[in-house]
Backbone as a printed PyTorch tensor [residue, N CA C, xyz], in Angstrom:
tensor([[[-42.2380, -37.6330,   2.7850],
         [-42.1070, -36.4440,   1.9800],
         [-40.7800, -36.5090,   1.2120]],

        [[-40.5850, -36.6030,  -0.3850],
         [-39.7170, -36.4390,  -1.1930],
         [-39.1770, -35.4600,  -1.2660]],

        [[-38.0160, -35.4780,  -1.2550],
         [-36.9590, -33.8160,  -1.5450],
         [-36.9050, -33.9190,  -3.1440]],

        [[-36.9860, -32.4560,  -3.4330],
         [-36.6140, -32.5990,  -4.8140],
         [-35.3820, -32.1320,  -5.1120]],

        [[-34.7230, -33.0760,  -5.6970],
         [-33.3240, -32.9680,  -6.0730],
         [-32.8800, -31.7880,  -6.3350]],

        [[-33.8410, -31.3140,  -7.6460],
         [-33.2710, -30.0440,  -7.8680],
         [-33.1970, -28.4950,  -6.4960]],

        [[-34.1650, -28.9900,  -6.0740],
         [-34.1930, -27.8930,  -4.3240],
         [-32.4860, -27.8910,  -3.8730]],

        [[-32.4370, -29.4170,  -3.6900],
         [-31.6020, -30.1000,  -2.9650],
         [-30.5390, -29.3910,  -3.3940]],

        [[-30.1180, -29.6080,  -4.9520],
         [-28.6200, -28.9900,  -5.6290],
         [-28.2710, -27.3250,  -5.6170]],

        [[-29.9250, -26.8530,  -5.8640],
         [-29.7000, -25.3070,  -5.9500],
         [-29.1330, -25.1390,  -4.2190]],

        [[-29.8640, -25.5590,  -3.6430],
         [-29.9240, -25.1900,  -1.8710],
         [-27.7420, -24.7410,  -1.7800]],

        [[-27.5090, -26.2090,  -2.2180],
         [-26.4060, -26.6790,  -1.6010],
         [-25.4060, -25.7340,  -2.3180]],

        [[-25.5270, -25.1000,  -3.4850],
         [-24.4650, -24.5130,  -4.5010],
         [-24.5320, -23.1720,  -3.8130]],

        [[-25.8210, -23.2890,  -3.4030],
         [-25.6840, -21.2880,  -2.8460],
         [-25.0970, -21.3410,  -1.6130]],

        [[-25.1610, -22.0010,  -0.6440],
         [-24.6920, -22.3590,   0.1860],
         [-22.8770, -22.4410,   0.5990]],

        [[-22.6560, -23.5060,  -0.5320],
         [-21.4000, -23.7260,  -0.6180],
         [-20.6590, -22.3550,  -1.3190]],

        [[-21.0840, -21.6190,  -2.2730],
         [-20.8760, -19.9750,  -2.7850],
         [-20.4970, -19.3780,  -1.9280]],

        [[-21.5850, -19.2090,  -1.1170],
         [-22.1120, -18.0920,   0.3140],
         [-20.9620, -18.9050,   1.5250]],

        [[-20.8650, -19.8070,   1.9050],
         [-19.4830, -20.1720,   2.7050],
         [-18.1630, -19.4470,   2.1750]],

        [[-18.0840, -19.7930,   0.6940],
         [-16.7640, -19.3960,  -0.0390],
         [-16.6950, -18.2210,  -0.2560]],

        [[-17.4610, -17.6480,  -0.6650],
         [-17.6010, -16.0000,  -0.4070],
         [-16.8940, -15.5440,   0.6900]],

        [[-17.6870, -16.1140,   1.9680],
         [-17.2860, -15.3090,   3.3610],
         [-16.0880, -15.8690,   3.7230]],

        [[-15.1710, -17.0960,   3.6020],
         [-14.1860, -17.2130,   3.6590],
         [-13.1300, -16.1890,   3.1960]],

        [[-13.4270, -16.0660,   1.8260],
         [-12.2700, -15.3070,   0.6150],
         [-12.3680, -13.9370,   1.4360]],

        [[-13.7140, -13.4850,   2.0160],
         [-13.6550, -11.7860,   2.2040],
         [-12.6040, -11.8140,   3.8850]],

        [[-13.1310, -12.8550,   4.0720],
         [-12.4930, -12.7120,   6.0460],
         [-10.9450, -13.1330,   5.5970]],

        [[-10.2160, -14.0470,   5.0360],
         [ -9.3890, -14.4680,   5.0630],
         [ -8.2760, -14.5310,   4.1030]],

        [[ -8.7290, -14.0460,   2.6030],
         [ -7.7800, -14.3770,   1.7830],
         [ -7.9570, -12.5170,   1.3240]],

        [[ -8.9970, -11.9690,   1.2670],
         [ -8.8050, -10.5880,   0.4110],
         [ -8.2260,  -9.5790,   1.7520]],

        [[ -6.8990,  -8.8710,   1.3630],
         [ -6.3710,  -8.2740,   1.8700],
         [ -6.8280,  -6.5690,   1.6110]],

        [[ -7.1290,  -6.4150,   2.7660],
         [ -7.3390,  -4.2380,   3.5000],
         [ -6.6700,  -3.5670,   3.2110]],

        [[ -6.4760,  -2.9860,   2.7160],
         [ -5.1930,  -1.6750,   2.9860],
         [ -5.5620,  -0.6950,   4.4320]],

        [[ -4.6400,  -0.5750,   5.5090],
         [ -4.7160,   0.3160,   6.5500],
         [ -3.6310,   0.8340,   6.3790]],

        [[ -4.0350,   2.5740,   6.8110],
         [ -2.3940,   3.1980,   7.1250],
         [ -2.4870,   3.7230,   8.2050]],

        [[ -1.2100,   4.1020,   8.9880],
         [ -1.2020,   4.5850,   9.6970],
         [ -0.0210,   5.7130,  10.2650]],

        [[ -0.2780,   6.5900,  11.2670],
         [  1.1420,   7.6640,  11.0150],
         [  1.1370,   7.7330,  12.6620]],

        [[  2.6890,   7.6840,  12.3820],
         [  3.5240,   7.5710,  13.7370],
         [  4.5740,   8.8080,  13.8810]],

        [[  4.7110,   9.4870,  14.7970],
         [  5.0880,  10.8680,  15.1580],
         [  5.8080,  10.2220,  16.5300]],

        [[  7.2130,  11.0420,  16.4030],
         [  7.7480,  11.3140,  17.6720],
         [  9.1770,  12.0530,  18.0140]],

        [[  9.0660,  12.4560,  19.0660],
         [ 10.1780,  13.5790,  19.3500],
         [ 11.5870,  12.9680,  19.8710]],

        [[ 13.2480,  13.1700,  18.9530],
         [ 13.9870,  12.4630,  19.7670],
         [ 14.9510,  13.9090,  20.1740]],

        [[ 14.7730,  14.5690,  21.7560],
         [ 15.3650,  15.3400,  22.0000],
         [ 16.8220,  15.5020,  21.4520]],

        [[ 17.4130,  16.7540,  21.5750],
         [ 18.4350,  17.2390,  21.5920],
         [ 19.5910,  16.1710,  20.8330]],

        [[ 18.7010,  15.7320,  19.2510],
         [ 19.6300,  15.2490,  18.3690],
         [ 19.5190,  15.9240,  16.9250]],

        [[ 21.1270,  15.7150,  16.5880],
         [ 20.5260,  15.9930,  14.9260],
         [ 20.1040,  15.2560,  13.8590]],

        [[ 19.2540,  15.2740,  13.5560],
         [ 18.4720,  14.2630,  12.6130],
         [ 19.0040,  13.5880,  11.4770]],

        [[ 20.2760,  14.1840,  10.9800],
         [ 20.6670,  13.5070,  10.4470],
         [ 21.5600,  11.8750,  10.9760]],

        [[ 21.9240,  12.1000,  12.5090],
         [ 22.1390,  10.8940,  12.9710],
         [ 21.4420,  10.0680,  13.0400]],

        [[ 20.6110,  10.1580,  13.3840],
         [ 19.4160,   9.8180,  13.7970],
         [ 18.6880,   9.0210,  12.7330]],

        [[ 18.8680,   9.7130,  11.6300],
         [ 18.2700,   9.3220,   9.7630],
         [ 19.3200,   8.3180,   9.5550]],

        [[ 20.8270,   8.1880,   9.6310],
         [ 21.9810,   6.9100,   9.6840],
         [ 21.8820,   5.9500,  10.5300]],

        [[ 21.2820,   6.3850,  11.5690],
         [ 21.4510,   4.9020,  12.7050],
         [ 20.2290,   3.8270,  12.0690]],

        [[ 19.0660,   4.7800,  11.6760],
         [ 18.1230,   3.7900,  11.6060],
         [ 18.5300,   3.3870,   9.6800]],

        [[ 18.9110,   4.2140,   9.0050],
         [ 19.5500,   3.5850,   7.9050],
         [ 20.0740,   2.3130,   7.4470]],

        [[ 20.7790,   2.1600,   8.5890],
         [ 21.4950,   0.8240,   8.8230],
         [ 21.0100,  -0.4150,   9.0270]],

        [[ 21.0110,  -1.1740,   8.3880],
         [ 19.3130,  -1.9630,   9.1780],
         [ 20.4140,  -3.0470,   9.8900]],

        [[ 21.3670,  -3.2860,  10.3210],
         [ 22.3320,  -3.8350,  11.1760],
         [ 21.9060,  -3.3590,  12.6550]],

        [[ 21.1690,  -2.2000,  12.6830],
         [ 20.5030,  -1.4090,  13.8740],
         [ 19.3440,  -1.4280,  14.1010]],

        [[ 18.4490,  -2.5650,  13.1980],
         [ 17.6130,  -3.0120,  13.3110],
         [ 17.2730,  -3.5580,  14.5490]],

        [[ 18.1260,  -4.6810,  14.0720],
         [ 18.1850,  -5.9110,  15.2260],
         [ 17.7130,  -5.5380,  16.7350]],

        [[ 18.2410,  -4.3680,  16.9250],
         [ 18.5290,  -3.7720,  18.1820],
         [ 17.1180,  -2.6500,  18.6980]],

        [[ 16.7490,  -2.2040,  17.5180],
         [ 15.3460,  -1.5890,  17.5000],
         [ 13.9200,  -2.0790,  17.5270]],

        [[ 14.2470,  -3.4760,  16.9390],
         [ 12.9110,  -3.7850,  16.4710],
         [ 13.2920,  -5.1820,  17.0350]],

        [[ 12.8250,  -5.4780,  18.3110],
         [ 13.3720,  -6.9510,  19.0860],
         [ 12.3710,  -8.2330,  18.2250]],

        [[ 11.3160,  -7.7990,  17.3750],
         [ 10.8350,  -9.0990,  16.9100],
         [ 11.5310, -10.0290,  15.4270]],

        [[ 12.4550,  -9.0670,  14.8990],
         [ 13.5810,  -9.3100,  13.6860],
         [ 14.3900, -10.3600,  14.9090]],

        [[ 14.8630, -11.5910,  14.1750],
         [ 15.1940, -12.2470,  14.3810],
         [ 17.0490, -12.6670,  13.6370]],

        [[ 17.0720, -12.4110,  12.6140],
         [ 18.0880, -12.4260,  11.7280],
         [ 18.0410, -12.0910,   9.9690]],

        [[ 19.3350, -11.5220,   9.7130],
         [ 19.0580, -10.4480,   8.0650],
         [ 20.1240, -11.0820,   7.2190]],

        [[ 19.7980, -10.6260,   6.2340],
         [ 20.9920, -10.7780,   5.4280],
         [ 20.3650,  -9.5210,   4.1130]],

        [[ 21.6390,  -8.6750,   3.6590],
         [ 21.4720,  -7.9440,   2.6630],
         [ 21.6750,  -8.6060,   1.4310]],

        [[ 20.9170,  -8.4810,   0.6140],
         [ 20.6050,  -9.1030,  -0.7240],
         [ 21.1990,  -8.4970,  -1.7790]],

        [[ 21.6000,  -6.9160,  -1.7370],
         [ 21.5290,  -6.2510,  -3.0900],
         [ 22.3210,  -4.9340,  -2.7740]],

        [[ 22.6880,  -4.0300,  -2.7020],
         [ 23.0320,  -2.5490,  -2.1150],
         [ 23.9630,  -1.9480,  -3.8510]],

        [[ 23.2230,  -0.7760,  -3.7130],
         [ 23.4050,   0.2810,  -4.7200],
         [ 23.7210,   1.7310,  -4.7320]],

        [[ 24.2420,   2.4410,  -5.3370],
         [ 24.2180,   3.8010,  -5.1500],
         [ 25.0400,   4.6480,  -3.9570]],

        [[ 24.9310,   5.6380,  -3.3710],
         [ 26.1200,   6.6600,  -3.1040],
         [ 25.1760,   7.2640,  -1.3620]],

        [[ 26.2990,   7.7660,  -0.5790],
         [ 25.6960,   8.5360,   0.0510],
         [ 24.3730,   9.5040,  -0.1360]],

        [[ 24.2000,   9.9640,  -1.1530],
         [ 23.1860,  10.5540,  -1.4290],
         [ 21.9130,  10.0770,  -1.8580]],

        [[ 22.1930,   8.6890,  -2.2440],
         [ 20.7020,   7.9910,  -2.7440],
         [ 21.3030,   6.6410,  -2.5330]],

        [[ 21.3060,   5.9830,  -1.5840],
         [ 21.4940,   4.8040,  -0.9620],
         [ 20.1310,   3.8760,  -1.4390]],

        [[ 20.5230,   2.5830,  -2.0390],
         [ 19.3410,   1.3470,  -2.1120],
         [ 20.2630,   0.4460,  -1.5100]],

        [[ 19.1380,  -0.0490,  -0.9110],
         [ 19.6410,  -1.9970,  -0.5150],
         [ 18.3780,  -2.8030,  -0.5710]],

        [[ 18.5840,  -4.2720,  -0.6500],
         [ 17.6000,  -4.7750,  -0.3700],
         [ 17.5940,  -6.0560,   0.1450]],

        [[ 16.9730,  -6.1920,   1.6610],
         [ 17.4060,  -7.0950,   2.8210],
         [ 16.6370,  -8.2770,   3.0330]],

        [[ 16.9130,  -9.4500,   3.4270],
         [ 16.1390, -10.6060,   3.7170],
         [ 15.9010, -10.6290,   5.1130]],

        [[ 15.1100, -10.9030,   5.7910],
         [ 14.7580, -11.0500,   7.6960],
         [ 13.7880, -11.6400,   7.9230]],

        [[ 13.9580, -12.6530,   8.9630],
         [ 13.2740, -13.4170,   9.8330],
         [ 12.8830, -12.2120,  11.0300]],

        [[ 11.6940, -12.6860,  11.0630],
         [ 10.8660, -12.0480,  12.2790],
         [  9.9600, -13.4670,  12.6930]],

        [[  9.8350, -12.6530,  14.3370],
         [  8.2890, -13.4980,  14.8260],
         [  7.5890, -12.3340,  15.1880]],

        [[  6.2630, -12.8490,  15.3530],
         [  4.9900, -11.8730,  15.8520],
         [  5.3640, -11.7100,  16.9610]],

        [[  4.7740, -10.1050,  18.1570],
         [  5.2720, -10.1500,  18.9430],
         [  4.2980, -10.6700,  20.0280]],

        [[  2.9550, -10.9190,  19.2660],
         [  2.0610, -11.3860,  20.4310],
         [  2.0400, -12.9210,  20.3860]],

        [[  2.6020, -13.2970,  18.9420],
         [  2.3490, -15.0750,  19.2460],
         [  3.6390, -15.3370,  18.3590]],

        [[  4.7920, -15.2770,  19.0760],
         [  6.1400, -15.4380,  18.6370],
         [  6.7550, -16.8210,  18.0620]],

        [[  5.7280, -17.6830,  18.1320],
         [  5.7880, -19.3030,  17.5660],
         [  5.3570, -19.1640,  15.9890]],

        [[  4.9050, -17.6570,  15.9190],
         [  4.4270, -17.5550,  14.4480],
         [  5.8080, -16.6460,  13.9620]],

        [[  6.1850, -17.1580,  12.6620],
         [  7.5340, -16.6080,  11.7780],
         [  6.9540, -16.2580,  10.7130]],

        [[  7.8520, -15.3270,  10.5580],
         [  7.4950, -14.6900,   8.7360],
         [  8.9640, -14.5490,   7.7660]],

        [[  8.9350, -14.9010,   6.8590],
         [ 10.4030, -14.2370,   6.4120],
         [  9.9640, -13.0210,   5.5610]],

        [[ 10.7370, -11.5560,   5.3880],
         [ 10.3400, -10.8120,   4.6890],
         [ 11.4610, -10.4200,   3.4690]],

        [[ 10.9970,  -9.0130,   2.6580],
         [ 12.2200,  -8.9670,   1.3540],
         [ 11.4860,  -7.4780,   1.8590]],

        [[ 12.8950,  -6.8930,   2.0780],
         [ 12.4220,  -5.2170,   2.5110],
         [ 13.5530,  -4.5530,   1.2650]],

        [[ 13.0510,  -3.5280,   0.8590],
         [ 13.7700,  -2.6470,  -0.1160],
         [ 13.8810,  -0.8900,   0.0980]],

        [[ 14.7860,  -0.7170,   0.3940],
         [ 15.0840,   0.2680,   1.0540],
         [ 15.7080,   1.2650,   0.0300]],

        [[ 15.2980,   2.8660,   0.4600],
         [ 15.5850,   3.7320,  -0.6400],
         [ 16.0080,   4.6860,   0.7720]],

        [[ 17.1780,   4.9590,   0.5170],
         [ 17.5220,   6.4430,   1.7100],
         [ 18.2320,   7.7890,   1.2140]],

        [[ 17.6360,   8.6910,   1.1160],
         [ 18.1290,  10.3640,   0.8070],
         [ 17.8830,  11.3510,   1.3830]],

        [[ 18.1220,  12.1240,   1.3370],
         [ 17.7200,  13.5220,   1.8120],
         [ 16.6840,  14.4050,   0.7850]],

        [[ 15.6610,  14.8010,   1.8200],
         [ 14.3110,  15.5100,   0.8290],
         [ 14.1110,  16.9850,   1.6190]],

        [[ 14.3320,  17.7380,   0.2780],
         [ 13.9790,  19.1790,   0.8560],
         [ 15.0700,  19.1990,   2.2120]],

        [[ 14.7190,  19.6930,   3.2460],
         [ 15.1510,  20.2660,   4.5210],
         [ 15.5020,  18.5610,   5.4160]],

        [[ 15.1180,  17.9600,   5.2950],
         [ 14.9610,  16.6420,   5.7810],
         [ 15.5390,  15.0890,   5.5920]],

        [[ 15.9410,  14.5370,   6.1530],
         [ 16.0440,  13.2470,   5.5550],
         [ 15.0870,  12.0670,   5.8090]],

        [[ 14.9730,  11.2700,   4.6980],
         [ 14.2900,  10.1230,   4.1170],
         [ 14.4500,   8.9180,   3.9320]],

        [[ 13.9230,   7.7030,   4.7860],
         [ 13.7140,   6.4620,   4.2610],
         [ 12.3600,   5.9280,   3.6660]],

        [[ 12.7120,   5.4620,   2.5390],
         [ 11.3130,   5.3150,   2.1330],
         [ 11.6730,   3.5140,   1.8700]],

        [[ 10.5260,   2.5270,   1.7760],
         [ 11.0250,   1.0110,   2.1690],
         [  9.3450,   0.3690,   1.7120]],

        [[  9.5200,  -0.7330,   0.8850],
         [  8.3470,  -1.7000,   0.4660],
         [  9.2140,  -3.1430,   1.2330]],

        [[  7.9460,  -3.4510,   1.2920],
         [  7.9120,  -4.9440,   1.8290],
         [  7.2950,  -6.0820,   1.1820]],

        [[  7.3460,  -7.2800,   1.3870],
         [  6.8410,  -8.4950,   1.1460],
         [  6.6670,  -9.2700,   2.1310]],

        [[  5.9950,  -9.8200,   3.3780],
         [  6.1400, -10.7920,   4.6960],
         [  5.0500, -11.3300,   4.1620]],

        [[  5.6730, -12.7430,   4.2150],
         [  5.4450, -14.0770,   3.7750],
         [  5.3690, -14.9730,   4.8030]],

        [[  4.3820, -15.6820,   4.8070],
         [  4.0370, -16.5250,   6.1730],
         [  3.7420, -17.8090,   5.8570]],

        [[  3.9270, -19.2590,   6.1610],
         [  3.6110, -20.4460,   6.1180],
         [  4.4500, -20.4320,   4.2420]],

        [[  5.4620, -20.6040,   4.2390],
         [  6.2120, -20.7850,   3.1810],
         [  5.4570, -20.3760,   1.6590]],

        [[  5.3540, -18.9710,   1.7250],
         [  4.5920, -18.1120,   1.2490],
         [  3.7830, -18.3370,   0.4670]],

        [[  2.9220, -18.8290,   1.5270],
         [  1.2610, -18.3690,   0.7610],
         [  0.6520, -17.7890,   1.3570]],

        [[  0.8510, -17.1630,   2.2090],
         [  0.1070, -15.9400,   2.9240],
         [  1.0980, -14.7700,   2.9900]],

        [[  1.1030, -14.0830,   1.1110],
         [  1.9620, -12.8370,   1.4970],
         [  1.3770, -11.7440,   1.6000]],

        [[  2.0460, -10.2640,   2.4460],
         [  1.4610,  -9.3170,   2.9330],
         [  2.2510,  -8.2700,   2.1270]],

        [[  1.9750,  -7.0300,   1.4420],
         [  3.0170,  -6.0590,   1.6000],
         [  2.8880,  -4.7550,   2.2140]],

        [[  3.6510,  -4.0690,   2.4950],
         [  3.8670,  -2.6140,   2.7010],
         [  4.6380,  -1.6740,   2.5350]],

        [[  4.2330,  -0.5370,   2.9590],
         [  4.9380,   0.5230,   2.2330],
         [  5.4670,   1.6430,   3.5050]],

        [[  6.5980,   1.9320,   3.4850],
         [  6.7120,   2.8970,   4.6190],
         [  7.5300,   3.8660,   4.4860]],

        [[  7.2620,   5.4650,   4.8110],
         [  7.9810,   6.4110,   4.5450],
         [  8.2200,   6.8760,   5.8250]],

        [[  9.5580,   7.0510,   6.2570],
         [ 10.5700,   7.5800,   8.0350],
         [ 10.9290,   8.7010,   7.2960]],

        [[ 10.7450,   9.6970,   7.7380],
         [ 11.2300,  11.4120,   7.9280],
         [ 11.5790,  11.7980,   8.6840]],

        [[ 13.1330,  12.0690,   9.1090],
         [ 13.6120,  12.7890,  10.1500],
         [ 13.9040,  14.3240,   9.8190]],

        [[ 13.5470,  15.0770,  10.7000],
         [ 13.1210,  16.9490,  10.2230],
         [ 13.6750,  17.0720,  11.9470]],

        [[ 14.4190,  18.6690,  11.7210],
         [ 14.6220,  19.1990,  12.5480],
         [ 13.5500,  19.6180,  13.2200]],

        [[ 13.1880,  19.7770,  14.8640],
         [ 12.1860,  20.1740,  15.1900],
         [ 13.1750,  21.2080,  16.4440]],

        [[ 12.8220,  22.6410,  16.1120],
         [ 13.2210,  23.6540,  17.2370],
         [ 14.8360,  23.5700,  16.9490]],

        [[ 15.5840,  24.1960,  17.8200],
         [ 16.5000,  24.3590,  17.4220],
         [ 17.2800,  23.2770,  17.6540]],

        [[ 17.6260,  22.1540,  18.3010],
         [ 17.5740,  20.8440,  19.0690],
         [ 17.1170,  19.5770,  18.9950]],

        [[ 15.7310,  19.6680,  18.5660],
         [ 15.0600,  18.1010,  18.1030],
         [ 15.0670,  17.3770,  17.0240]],

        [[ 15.1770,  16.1440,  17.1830],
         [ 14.7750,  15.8040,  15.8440],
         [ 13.4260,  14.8950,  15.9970]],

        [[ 12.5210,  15.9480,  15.0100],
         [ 11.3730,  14.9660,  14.5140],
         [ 10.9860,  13.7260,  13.8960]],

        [[ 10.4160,  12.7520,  14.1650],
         [ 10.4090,  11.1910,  13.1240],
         [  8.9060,  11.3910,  12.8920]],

        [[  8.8740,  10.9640,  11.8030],
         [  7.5290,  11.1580,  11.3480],
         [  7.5610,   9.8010,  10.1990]],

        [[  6.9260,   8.8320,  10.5930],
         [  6.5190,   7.3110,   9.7590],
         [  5.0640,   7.0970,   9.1000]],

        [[  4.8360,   6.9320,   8.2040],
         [  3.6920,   6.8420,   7.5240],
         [  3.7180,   5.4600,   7.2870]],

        [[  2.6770,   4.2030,   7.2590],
         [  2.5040,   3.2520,   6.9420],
         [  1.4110,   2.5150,   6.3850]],

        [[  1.5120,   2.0450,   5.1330],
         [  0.3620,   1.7970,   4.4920],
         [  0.6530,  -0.2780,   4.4100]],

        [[  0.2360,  -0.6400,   5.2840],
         [ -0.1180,  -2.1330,   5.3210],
         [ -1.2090,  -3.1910,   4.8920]],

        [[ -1.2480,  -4.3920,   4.0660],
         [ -1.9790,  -5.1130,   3.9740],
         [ -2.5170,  -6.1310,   5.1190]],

        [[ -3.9080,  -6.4040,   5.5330],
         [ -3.8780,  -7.5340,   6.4970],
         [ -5.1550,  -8.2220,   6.0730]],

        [[ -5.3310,  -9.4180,   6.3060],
         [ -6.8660,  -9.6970,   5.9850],
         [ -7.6280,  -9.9480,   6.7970]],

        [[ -8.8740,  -9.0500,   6.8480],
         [-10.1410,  -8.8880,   7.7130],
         [ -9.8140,  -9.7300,   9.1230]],

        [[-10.0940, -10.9900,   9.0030],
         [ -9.9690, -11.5310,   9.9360],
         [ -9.0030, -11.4350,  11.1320]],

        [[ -8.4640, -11.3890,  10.6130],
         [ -6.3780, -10.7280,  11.6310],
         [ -5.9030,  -8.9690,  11.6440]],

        [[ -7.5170,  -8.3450,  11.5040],
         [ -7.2450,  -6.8160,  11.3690],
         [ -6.2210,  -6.9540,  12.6880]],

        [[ -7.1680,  -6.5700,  13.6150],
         [ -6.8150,  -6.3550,  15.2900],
         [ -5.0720,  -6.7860,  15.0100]],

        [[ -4.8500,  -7.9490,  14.6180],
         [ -3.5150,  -8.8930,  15.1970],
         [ -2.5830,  -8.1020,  14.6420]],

        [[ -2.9430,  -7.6890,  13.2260],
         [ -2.0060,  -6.6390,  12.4570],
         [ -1.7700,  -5.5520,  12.9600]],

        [[ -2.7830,  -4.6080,  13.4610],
         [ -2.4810,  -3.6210,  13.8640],
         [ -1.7100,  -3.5080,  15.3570]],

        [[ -1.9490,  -4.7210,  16.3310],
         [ -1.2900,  -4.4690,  17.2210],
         [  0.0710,  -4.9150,  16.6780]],

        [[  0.5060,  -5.1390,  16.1610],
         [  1.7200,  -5.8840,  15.4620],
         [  2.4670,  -4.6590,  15.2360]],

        [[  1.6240,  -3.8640,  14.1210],
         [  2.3900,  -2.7650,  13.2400],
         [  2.8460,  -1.3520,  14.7660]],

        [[  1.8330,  -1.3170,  15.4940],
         [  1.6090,  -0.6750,  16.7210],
         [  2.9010,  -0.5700,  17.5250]],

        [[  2.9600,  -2.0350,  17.8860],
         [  3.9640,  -2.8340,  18.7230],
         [  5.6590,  -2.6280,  18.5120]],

        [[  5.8470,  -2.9270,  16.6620],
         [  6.7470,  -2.4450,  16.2540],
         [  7.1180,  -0.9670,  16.0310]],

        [[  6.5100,  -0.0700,  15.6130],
         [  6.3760,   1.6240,  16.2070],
         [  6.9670,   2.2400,  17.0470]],

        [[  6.2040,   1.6060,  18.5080],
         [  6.4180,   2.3260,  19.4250],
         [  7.6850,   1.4770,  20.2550]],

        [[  8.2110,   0.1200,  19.5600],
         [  9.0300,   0.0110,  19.7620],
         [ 10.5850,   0.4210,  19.5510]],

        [[ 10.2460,   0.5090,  18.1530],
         [ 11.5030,   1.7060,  17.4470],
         [ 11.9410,   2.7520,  18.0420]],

        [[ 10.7380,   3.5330,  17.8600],
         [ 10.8220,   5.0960,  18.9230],
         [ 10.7900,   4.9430,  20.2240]],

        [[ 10.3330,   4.0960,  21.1250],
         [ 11.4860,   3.9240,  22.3030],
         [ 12.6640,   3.9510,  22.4550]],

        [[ 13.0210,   2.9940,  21.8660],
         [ 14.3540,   2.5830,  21.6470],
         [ 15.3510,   2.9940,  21.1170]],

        [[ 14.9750,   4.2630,  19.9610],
         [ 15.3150,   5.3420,  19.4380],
         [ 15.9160,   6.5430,  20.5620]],

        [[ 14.6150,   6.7700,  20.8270],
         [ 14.9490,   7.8510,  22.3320],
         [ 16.2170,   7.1890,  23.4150]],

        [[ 15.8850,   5.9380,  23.5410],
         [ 16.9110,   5.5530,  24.7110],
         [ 18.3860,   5.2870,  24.1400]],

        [[ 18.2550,   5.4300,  22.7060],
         [ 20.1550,   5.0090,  22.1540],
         [ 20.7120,   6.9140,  22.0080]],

        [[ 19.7140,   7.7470,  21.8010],
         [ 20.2580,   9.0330,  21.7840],
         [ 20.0050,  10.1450,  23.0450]],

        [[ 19.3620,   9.4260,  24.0090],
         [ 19.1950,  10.0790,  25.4300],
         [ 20.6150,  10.3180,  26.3030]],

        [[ 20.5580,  11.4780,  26.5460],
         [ 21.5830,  12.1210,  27.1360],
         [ 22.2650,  11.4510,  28.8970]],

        [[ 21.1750,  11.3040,  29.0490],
         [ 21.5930,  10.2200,  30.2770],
         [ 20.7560,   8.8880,  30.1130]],

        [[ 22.0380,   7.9440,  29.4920],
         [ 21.4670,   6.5710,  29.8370],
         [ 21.2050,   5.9280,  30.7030]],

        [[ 20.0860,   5.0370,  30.4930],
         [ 19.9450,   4.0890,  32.1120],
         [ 20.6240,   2.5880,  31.8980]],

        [[ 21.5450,   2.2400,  32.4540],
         [ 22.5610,   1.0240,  32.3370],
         [ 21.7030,  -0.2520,  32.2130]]])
């Protein structure tokens, strides 16, 4: 029984399409997910609270998967602070994986509240796998005593590495605001 060529070529083009297709959608076209992170840091005032994490020198110390920074750029006044920082990170679930990122940072005071608002670029395998995001930190008085953090995050990931991203973005979160709580907690644990 003869194949007919032409079977043969159409077969193989749709084929090879339909592979490349599902590659590009799982792996190269990037999601947008957001997500919002809330939390209470007792009996501080928020405006400290809005400076410590300002600083991204206090990074280091917040966010254990940053590895090393360097500031690139810094502009403007107490009142409308820009910088814009270079950092090595690893993942925190597979820490053999590195990213370098370009974070740009905008910090003021809004309405009743203060504000970091910050875009990203993380770049992976000497960037061709770049990601960006967008993130807005609000520290607001809560009661007469608290200060509220309130993080909004709008991240790129592609299909395939949803899960990995989100525990990632997750990971870093609730690492901050731990760690947050434990640098302004009234009784430290040594």
């Amino acid at each position: 029984m003869a194949i007919n060529p032409m079977k043969w070529k159409t077969r193989n083009i749709l084929y090879t399409s339909l592979t490349l297709l599902v590659f590009y959608v799982l792996f190269m076209y990037r999601k947008k997910h957001h997500i919002l992170f809330e939390g209470i840091i007792k009996d501080t005032n928020p405006i400290h609270v809005w400076e410590y994490v300002a600083d991204f020198s206090n990074m280091k110390t917040l966010n254990p998967t940053i590895e090393d920074f360097n500031i690139i750029a810094e502009s403007g006044n107490y009142d409308h602070w820009k910088y814009s920082v270079e950092y090595t990170e690893h993942l925190s679930h597979i820490p053999i994986i590195r990213n370098i990122a370009h974070g740009h940072y905008a910090i003021r005071e809004d309405n009743n509240g203060y504000l970091i608002t910050s875009k990203h670029e993380t770049c992976f395998f000497a960037k061709l796998g770049c990601l960006e995001s967008i993130s807005q930190f609000r520290f607001d008085r809560d009661g007469a005593t608290d200060t509220k953090c309130i993080e909004t995050v709008q991240y790129e990931c592609p299909i395939a590495f949803s899960l990995l991203c989100y525990k990632e973005v997750m990971y870093q979160r609730t690492e901050i605001m731990e760690r947050l709580k434990l640098k302004f907690s009234k009784t430290k644990i040594p």
